[in-house]
N, C-alpha and C positions, 0 to 999 in steps of 0.2 A: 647351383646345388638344389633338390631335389629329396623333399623327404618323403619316405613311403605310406604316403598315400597309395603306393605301388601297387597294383591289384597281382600280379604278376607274384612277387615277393610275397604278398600278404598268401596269395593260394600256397603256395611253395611252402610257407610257414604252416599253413593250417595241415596239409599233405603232412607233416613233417610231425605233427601233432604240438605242436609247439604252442607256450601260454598266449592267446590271444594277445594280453595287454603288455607285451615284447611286440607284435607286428611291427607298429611304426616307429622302432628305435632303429632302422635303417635309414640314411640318406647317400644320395648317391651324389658323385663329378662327376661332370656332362666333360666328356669329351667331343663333342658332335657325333656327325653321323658314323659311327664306328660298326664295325662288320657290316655294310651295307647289303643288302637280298630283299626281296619283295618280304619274305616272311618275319617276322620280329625277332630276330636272331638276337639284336641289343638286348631288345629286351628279356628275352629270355638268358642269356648271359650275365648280364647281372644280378636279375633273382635269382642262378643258382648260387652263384659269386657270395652275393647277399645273405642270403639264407646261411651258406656256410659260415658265412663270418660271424652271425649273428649267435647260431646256436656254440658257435666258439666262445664267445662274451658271454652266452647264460651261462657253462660249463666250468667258466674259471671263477663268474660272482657265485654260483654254488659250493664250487671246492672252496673259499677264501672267505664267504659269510661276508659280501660287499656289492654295492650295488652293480647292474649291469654296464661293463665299460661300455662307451656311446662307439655304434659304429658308421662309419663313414667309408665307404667304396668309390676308391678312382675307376671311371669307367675304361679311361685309358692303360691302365692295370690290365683291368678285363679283357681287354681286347687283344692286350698283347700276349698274355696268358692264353687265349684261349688258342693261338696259334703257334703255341711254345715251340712244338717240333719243326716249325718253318725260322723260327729267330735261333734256332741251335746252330751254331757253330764248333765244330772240332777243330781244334789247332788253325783256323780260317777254314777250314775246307766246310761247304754249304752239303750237307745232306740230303738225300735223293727222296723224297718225300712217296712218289707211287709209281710202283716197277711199270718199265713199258705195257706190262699186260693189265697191267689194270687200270679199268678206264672201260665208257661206254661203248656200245659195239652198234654199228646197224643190224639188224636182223630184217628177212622176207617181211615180219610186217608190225617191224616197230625197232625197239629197243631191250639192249640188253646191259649190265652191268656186272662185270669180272674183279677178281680182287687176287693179286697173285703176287703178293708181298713178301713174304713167306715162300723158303724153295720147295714145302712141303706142297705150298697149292698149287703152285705154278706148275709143280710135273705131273699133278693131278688135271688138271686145265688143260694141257696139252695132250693130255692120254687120252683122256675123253673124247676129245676133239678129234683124235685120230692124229695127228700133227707131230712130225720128228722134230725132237727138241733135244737139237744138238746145236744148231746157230746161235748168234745171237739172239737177245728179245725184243731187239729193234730191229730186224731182219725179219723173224717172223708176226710182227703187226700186219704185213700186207698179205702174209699168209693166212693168218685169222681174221683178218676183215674180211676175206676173199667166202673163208667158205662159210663166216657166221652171216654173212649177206642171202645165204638163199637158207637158209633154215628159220624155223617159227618160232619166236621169244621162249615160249614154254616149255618146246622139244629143248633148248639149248641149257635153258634152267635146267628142267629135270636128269636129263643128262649129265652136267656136271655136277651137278650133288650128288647123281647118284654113284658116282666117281669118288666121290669126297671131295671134290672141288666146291669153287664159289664162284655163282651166276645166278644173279637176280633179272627175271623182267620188270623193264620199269613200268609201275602204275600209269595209268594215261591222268588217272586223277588222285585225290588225296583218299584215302582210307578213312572208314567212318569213325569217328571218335569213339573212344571203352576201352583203352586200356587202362588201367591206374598209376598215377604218375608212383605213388609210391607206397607200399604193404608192408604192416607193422602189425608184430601178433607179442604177445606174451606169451612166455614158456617158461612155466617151471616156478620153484622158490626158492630162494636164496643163491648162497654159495660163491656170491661174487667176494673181486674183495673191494674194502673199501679204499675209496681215495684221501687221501690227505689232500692238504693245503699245499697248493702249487703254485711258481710262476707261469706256469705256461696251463692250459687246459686240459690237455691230452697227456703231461707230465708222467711217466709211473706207467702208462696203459700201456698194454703189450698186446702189438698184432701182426698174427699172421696173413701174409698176404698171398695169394696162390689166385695171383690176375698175372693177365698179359696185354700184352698192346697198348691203349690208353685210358680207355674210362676207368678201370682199377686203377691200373697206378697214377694217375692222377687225385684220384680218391685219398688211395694210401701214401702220396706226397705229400698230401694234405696236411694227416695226420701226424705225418714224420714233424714235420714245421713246426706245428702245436705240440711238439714234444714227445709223440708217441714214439716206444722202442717199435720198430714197424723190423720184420722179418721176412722178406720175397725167398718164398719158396717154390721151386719148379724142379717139372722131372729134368734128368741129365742127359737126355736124347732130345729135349723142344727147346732149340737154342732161340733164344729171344736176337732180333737183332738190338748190335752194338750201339747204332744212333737211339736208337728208343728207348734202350735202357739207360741212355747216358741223360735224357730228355727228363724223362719219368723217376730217376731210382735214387735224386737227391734227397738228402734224410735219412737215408733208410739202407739196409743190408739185405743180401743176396746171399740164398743156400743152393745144394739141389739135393733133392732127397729124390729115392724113387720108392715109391709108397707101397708099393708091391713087393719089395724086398723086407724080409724081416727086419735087420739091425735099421735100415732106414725107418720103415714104420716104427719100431721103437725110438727111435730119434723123438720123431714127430710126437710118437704119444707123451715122451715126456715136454716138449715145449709146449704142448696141447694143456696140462696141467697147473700150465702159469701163465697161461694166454686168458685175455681178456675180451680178444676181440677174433675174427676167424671171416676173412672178406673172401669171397670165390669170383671167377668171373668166365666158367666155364658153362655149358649146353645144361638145363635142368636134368638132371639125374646122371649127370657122366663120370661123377665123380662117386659115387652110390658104392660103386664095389670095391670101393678101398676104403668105404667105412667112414664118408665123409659128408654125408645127408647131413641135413640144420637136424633130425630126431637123432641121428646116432652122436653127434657132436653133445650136444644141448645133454643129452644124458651121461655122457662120462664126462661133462664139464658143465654140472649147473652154472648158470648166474651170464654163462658166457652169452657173446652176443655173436650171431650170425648173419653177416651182412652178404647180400646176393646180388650178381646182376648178370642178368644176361642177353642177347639181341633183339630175339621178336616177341618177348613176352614169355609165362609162365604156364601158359595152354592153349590149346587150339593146336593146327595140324603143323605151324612150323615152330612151336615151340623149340622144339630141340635140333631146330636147323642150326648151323654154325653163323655169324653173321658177323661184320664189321659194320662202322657208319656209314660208309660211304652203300653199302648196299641196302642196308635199313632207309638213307635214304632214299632210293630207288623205289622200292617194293613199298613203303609206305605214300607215295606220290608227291613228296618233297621237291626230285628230283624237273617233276611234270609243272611243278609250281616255279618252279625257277630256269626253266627253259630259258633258250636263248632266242633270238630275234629270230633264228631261221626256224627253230620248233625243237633241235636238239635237246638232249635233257641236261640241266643243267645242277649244280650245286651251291651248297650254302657256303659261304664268304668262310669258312671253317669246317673241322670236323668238331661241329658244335654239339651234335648230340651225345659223342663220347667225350667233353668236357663238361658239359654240362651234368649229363649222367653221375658225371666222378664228383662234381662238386653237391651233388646233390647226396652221392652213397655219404660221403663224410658228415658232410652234413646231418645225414641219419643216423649214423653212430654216432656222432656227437649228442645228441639228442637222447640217444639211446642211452649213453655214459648218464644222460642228467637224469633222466626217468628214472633208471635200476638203483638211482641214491635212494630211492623211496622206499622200493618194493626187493630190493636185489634178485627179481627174477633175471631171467634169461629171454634174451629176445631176436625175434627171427626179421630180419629186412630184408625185401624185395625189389628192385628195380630194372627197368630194359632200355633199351636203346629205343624201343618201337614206342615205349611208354612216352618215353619222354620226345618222342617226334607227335605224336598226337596230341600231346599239352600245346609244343608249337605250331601244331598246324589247328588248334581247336578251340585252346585254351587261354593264348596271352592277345593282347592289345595292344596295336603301338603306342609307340608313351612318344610326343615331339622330343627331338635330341634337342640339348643343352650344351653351349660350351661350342670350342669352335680349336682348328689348328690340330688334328691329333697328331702326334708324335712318340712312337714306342720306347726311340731309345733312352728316356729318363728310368724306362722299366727292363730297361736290359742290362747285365753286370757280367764280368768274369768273374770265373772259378779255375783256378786248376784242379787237374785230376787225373787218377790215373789213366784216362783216355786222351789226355792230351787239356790245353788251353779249351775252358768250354766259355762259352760266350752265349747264354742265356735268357728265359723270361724271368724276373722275379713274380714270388708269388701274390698273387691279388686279394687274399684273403686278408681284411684289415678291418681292426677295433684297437681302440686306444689303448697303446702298448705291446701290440701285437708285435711278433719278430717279422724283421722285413729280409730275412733270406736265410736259409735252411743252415742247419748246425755244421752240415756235412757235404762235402761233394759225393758224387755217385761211386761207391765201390764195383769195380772190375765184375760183372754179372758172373754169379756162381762162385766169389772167392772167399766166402767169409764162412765160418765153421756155425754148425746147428745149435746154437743156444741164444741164450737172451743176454743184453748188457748187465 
């Protein structure tokens, strides 16, 4: 065991704005070498792990007028956690983790990385391409090998986004560090409401969440745990897949509003008026014309808090690119750093930056929760997927592993549910007394009616 001295955890805290003299009330189990990659995956996995847990322990000694419960993180927790969507099981059947089209490509004169998860992107990917996409998607690999082999990284990038598709060239190196791992403003005065005395941290807090794929709802699973009432909200045309939301959606309830229709925007405005919290995890400004900017939120709901994240950052020319982890890691030279023995681009032991990412957004609410006891402003949080790849390719140090023998399944349980026997990670976020698995299984995505508990 391992107290933080963590420089890793300690930045994470300071990023987080959090009381200096809380840093080293983290200690970590060494599970050995867990998520093994040339880059410091461990360790960055733990401090965000850490961090969350920690600002969880100041958030319940503030609502309860007691000292900070001591926290302790399994790293083996961590690990197993961080690759939830790989230990899921439905009724036994193993979930398909990345559709044959996504995946790295040769190109004339390097590499490329596609992401076609989603049916929306994949028939985007293929249009672009020029490529009949009526076979199967193992059928047509050898078709898209064939003709992204003589085209030029950038032509096949630009190309597909300009399709609306997703195609990254991979960096040959890493990207120069400057993004900020994580942006905290104050906005406004008062208007929040107050928390009482809870068991759990997050007790009472009401949030909406309008994320998809993973670094949100992992954020806002988070949350759900610690007690927050968490409310997934999505249009009823962007169907989330089934395995992901059965991964990510324990804790927590599922709406669909379409924000553009009257009676639905009124919906929302009235959940909008007892929300406390408002996470997004969509492209900066795409959400703007339905009236859901952090300025138009933040003024018809003093005190609230606005939690953001999105892939490559919050300016610059791909800001408002659409991105996933796996291509963030691409375009930031992650992928170039973990190459394999033949020169292939390779990846990290996880999609560690969209868990990371997530533990780190809660984590900032959490924090955020403890701040507005002060001042009951309104506060606006930013974080990216790109951010938090330049912390690990810039910012952490290996720490030697500790502990030896890892083994996940002490951190995996059943649930039933209405998607069948789900066979799980439990959550890694832990301080003394903490709850060791979520109130709820995952509700049916899109079944539960627009209001609060």
């Amino acid at each position: 065991m391992t107290h933080t001295e963590d420089a890793a955890t300690a930045h994470a805290w300071a990023a987080l704005g959090g009381r200096s003299e809380l840093a080293p009330g983290v200690s970590y189990v060494g599970a050995g070498a867990v998520l093994p990659s040339r880059l410091p995956v461990r360790e960055l996995a733990r401090a965000s792990v850490g961090s969350a847990s920690l600002a969880a322990a100041e958030l319940l000694a503030l609502r309860n007028g007691i000292p900070v419960p001591a926290v302790r993180v399994d790293e083996a927790a961590v690990a197993t956690a961080f690759v939830s969507e790989r230990h899921l099981r439905v009724n036994g059947r193993t979930p398909t983790s990345f559709a044959p089209l996504s995946r790295f490509w040769r190109t004339a004169d390097g590499w490329v990385r596609t992401h076609a998860n989603y049916p929306h992107h994949r028939a985007r990917l293929i249009r672009a391409l020029g490529i009949t996409g009526s076979g199967q998607d193992r059928a047509l690999v050898d078709v898209v090998a064939k003709d992204l082999a003589v085209r030029p990284s950038l032509e096949v990038q630009e190309t597909v986004y300009a399709a609306g598709g997703l195609a990254v060239a991979v960096a040959p190196e890493p990207a120069p560090a400057g993004l900020p791992l994580i942006e905290t403003a104050r906005v406004g005065e008062g208007g929040s409401r107050p928390l009482a005395p809870a068991a759990l941290p997050a007790d009472g807090v009401r949030v909406l969440d309008l994320t998809r794929t993973i670094s949100g709802p992992v954020a806002t699973r988070t949350l759900a745990l610690l007690g927050a009432d968490v409310l997934r909200v999505d249009a009823p045309w962007l169907q989330e897949d089934r395995d992901a939301h059965a991964d990510t959606g324990p804790g927590k309830r599922s709406t669909l509003l379409d924000l553009a229709a009257p009676a639905d925007a009124q919906a929302f405005e009235e959940l909008l008026r007892e929300a406390d919290v408002v996470v997004t995890g969509y492209r900066p400004g795409s959400l703007d014309r339905l009236g859901l900017s952090p300025d138009a939120l933040l003024a018809r709901r003093p005190g609230l808090i606005v939690a953001q994240l999105c892939a490559w950052g919050w300016s610059g020319p791909w800001a408002k690119r659409r991105g996933f982890d796996s291509l963030v890691q691409a375009g930031t030279g992650i992928a170039a750093v973990e190459a394999t023995a033949d020169g292939s681009p390779g990846a990290l032991p996880a999609q560690a930056l969209d868990h990371a990412t997530g533990y780190l957004l809660a984590a900032a609410v959490l924090r955020a929760l403890s701040d507005r006891r002060a001042d009951g402003g309104g506060r606006h949080l930013r974080l990216s997927l790109a951010g938090t790849a330049s912390w690990l390719l810039h910012g952490i140090d290996a720490v030697p592993a500790e502990g030896h023998g890892y083994d996940p399944a002490p951190w995996l349980t059943e649930t039933p549910s209405s998607y069948g026997l789900l066979s799980h990670a439990l959550p890694p976020v832990q301080y003394a007394g903490a709850p060791g698995r979520w109130r709820q299984a995952p509700t049916p995505w899109g079944s539960d009616p627009a209001r609060w508990v």
